[in-house]
C-alpha positions as CSV (number, residue, x, y, z in Angstrom):
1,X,-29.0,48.1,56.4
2,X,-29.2,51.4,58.5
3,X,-30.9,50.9,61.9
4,X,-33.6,53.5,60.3
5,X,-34.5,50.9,58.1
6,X,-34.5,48.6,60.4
7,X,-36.7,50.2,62.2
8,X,-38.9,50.6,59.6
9,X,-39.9,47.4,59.2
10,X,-40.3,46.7,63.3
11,X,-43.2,45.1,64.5
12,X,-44.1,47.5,67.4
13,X,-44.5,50.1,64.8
14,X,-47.5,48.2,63.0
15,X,-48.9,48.3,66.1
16,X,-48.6,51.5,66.8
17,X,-46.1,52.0,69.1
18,X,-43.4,54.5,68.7
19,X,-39.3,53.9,69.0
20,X,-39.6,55.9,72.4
21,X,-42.9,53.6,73.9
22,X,-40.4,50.6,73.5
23,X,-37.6,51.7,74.8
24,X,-39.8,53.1,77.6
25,X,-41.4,50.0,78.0
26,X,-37.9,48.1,78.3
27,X,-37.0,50.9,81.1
28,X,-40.0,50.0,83.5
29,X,-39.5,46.0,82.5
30,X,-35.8,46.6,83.9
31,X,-36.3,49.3,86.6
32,X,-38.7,46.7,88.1
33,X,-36.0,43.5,87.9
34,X,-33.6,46.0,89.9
35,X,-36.4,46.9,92.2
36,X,-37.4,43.6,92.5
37,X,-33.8,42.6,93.9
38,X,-33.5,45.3,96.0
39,X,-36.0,44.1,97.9
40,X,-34.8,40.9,97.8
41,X,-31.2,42.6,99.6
42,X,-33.4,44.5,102.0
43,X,-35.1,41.4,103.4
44,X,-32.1,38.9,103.4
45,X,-30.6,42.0,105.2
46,X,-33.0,41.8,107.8
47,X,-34.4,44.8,107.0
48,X,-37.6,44.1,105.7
49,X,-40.2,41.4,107.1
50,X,-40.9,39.3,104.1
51,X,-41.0,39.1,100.0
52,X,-43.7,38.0,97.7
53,X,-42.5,39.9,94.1
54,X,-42.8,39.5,90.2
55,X,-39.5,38.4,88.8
56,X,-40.5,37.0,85.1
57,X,-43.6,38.7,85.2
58,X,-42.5,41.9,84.2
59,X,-43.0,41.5,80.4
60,X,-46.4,40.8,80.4
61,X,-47.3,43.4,83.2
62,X,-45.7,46.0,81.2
63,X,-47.4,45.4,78.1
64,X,-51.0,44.7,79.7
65,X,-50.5,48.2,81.2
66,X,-49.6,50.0,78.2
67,X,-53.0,50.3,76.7
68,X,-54.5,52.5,79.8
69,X,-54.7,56.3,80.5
70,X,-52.6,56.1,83.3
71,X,-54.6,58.8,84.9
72,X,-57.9,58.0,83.7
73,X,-58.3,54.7,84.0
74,X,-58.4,52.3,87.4
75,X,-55.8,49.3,88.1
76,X,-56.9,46.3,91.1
77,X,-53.4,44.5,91.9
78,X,-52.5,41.9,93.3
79,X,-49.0,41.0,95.6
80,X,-46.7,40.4,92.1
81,X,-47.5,43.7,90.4
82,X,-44.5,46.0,91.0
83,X,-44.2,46.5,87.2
84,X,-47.6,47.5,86.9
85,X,-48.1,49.7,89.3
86,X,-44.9,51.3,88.4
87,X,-46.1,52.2,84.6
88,X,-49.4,53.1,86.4
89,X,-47.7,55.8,88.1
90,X,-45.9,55.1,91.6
91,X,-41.9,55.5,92.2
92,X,-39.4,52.7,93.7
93,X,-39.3,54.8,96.6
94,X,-43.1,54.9,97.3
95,X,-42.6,50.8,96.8
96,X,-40.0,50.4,99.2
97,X,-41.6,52.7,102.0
98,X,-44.4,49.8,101.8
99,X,-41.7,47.3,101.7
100,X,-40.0,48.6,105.1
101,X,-43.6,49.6,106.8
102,X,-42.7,53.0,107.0
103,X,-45.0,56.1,108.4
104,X,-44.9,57.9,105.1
105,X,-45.9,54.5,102.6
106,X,-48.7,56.0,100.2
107,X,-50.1,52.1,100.2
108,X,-51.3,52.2,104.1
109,X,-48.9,53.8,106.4
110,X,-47.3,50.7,107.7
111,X,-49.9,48.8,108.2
112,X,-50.5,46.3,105.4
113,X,-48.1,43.9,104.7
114,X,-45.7,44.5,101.7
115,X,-46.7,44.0,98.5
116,X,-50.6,45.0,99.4
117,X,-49.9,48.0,96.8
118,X,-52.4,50.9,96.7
119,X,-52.2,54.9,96.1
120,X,-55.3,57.6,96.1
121,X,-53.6,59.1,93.3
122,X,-52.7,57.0,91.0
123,X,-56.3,55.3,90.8
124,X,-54.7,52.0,92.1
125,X,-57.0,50.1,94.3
126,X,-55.7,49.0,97.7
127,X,-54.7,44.9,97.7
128,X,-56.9,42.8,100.0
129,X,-54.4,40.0,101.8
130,X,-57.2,37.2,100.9
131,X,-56.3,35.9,97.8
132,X,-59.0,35.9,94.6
133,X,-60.8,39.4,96.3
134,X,-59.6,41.8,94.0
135,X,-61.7,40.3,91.1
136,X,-64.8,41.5,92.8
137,X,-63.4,44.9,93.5
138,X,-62.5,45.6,90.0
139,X,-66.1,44.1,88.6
140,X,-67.5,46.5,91.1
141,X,-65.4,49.6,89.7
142,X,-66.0,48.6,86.4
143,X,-70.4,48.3,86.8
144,X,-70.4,51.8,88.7
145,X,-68.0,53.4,86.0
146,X,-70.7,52.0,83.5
147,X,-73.9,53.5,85.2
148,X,-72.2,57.0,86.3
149,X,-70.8,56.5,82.2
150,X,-67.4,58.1,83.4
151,X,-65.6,56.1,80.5
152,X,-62.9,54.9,83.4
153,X,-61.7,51.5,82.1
154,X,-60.2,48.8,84.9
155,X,-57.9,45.9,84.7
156,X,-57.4,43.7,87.5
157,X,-54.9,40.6,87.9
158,X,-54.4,37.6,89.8
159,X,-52.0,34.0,89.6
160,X,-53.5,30.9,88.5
161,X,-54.1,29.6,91.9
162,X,-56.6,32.8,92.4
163,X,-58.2,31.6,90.0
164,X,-59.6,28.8,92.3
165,X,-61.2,30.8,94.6
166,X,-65.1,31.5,94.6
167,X,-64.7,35.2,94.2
168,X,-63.0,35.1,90.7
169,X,-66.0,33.0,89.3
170,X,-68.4,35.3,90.9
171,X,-66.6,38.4,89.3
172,X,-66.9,37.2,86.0
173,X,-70.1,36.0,85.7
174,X,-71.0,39.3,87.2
175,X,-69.1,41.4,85.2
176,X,-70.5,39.6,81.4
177,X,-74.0,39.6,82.5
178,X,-73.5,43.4,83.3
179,X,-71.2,43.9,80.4
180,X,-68.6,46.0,82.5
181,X,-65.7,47.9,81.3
182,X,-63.0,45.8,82.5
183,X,-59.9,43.5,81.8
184,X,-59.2,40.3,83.5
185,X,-55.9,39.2,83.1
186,X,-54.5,36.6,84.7
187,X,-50.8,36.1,85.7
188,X,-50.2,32.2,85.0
189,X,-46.7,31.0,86.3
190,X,-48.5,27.3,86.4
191,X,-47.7,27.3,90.0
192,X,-49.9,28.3,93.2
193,X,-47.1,28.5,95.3
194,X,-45.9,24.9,94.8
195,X,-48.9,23.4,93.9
196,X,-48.7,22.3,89.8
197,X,-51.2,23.5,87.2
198,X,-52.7,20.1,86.3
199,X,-53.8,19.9,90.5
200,X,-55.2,23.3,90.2
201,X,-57.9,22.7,87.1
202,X,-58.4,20.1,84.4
203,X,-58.6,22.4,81.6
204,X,-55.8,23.1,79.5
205,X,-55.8,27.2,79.9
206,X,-57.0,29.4,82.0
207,X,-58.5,32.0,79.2
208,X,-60.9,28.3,78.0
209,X,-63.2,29.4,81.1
210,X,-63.9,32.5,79.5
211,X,-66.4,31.0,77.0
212,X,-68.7,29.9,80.1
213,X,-69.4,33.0,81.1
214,X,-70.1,34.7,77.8
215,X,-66.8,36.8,77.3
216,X,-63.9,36.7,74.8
217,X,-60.9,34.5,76.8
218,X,-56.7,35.0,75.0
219,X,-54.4,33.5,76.0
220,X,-50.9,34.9,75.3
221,X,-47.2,34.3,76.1
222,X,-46.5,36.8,78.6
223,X,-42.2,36.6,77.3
224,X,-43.6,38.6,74.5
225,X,-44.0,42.0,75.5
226,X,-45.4,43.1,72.1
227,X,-48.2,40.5,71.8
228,X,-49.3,41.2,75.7
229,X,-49.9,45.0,74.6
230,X,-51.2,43.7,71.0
231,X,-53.9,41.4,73.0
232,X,-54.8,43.7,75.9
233,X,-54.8,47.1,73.7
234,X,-58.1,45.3,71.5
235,X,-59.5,44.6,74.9
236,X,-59.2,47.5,76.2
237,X,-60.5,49.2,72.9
238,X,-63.5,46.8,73.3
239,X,-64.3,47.9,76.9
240,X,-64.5,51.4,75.6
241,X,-66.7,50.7,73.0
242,X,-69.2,49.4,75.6
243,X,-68.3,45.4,74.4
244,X,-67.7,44.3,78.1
245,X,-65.4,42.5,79.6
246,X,-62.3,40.5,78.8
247,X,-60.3,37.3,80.1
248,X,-56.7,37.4,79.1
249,X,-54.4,34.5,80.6
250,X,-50.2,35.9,80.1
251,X,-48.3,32.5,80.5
252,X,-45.3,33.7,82.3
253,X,-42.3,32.3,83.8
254,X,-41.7,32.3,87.8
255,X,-37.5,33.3,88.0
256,X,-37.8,32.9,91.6
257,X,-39.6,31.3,94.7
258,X,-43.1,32.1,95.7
259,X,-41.7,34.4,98.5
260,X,-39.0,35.1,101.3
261,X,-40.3,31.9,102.8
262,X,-40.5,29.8,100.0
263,X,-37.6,27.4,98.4
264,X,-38.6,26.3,95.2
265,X,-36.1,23.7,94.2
266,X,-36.8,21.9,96.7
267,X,-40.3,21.5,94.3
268,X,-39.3,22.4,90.8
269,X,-36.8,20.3,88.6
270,X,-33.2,22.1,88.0
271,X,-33.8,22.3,84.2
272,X,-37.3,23.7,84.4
273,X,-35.9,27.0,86.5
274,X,-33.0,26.8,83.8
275,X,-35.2,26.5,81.1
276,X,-37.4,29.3,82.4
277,X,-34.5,31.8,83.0
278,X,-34.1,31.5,79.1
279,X,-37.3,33.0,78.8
280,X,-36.8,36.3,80.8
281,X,-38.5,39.1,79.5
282,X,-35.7,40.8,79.7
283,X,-33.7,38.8,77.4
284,X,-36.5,38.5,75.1
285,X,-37.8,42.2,74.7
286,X,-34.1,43.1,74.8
287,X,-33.0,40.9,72.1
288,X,-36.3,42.1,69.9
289,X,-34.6,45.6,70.6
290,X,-31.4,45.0,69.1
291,X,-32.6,43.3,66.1
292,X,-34.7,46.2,65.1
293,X,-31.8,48.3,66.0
294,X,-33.2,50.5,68.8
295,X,-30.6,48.6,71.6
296,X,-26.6,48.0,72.2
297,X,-24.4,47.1,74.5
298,X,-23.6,50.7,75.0
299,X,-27.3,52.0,75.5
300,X,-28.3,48.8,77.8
301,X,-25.2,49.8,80.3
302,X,-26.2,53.3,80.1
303,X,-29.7,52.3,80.7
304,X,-28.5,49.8,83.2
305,X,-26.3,52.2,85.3
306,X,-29.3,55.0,85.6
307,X,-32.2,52.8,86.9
308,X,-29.2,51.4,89.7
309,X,-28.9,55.0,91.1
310,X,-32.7,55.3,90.4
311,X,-33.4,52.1,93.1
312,X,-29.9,53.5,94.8
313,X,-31.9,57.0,95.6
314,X,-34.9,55.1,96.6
315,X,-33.5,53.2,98.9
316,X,-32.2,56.0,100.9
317,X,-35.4,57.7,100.8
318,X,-36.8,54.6,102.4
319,X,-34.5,53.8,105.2
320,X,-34.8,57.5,106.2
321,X,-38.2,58.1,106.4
322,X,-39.9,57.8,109.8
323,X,-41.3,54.7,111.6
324,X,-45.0,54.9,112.3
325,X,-46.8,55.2,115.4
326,X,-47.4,52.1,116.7
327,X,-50.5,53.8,118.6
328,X,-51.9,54.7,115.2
329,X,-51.6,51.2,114.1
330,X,-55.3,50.2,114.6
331,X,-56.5,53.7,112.7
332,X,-58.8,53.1,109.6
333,X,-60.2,49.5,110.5
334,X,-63.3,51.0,111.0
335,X,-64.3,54.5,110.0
336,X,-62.7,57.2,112.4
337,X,-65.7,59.4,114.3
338,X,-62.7,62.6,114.9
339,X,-64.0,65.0,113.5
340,X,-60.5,67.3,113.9
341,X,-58.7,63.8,112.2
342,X,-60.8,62.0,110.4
343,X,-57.8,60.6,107.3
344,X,-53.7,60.0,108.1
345,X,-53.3,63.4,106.2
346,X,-49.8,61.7,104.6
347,X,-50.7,58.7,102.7
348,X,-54.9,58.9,102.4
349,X,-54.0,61.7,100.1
350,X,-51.0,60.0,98.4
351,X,-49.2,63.3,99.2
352,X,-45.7,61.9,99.2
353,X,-42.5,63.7,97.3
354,X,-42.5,60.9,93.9
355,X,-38.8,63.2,93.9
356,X,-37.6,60.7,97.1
């Protein structure tokens, strides 16, 4: 059988998806893993301050993300979305300016912590450091983009453990009495840092809660790259038909510790972050790619080798750009009264080179 016909019969083509969207989609899903490590070099390299990232989450971030017009539509993150915010439109070297605090970062100049991802241009809400707080945010996107009926759609995502915090409960209840545009999803990796699922909440899954706040709850294996788009694109479909909002719960897998400062096997049994690494997106989506012959050894090197001089470039860019001013460091805590300087005119705007 030719890979043609191979093809034919592929499941991402029932959905709607072309050859290219896949292949696309296994690009961002690996461009982040080598991201991902990078940053991971940087910090054990003293380099960078500290490391909260995605690794395993990748799959269902890319597939969740799909769905949205990139341009159109509004994404809230939260500190493990590098894929997403990469398919939503910024570069590895915009990432990595954040990561190293840098004058030029488009997320805050230098003065978040890493991982607080946000960009003017890209529609991608700035992350608040106090955990659960972006569920609000996006519920109040979502209600405004309903009465000013711009047809702007948002999806917001958390971990599990956000979801113990008073502000994701208020969010949701919010946003089905209001019947808002907007996708919850929620990133489960059944740990809050090391704390176990069954101490967090005595229900079974995350996307059960849904029902007691009046809105459809799914609950979908975020390994599979396919079903995450299949689940979040009839969401997203039902948000623009004025149908409200969604819960979605991607069960993913943790590959690594909660951050730089973390050690989880000192935590997690041996053969559960064995068994887990089985279920990398990467092997999965890839190995969904080969049988539907779209994927070889040849193509994955080539694919491989490009996204290393990708993060290669990016890290350059990075480690040249400037160091802030320390005397600015204080700027935008409260609104600035200068007339002659009222924004930073490099990264309110989002105006740096996506090229570096």
């Amino acid at each position: 059988m030719s890979a043609r016909e191979v093809t034919a019969k592929a499941k991402h083509l029932e959905m709607g998806l072309s050859d290219a969207d896949v292949l696309e989609m296994y690009r961002y899903i690996v461009l982040a893993r080598a991201l991902d490590d990078r940053m991971w070099v940087l910090q054990r390299a003293g380099k960078a301050m500290f490391v909260i990232s995605g690794p395993g989450h990748e799959g269902a971030q890319v597939g969740m993300m799909w769905p949205l017009d990139r341009k159109h539509d509004w994404f809230v993150p939260f500190y493990r979305s590098v894929a997403a915010v990469l398919v939503k439109g910024m570069s590895p070297a915009e990432i990595l300016l954040s990561l190293l605090a840098k004058a030029t970062d488009p997320s805050s100049g230098g003065r978040q912590m890493p991982a607080h991802y946000g960009h003017p241009r890209y529609k991608i809400l700035s992350t608040s450091s106090p955990v659960g707080t972006q569920y609000p945010h996006a519920a109040g996107i979502a209600y405004a983009a309903k009465i000013r009926r711009t047809g702007e759609v948002v999806i917001t995502s958390i971990g599990d453990g956000g979801t113990s915090q008073g502000d994701w409960h208020e969010a949701l209840n919010f946003a089905a009495i209001h019947k808002v545009p907007c996708i919850f999803a929620v990133e489960n990796n059944r740990y809050a840092i090391s704390v176990p699922l069954n101490k967090q909440m005595a229900v079974p899954s995350i996307a059960l809660r849904a029902q007691g706040y009046g809105m459809p709850g799914s609950s979908v294996d975020g390994n599979d790259v396919l079903e995450c788009y299949r689940v979040t694109k009839e969401a997203y479909d039902r948000a623009k038909r004025g149908d409200g909002p969604t819960l979605i719960e991607f069960r993913v897998e943790r590959l690594g510790s909660h951050s730089s400062d973390d050690q989880q096997e000192r935590y997690r049994p041996k053969e559960e972050i064995e068994a887990a690494r089985q279920r990398d997106p990467i092997l999965t989506f890839g190995t969904y790619l080969r049988s539907v012959g779209l994927l070889d050894d040849a193509k994955d090197q080539q694919l491989r080798a490009e996204v290393q001089r990708e993060i290669d470039e990016a890290t350059d860019v990075a480690e040249r750009a400037p160091d802030p001013d320390p005397a600015t460091a204080a700027r935008h805590v409260y609104y600035d009264p200068d007339p002659d300087n009222p924004v930073d005119p490099v990264w309110w705007r989002g105006d740096t080179d996506r090229r570096r």
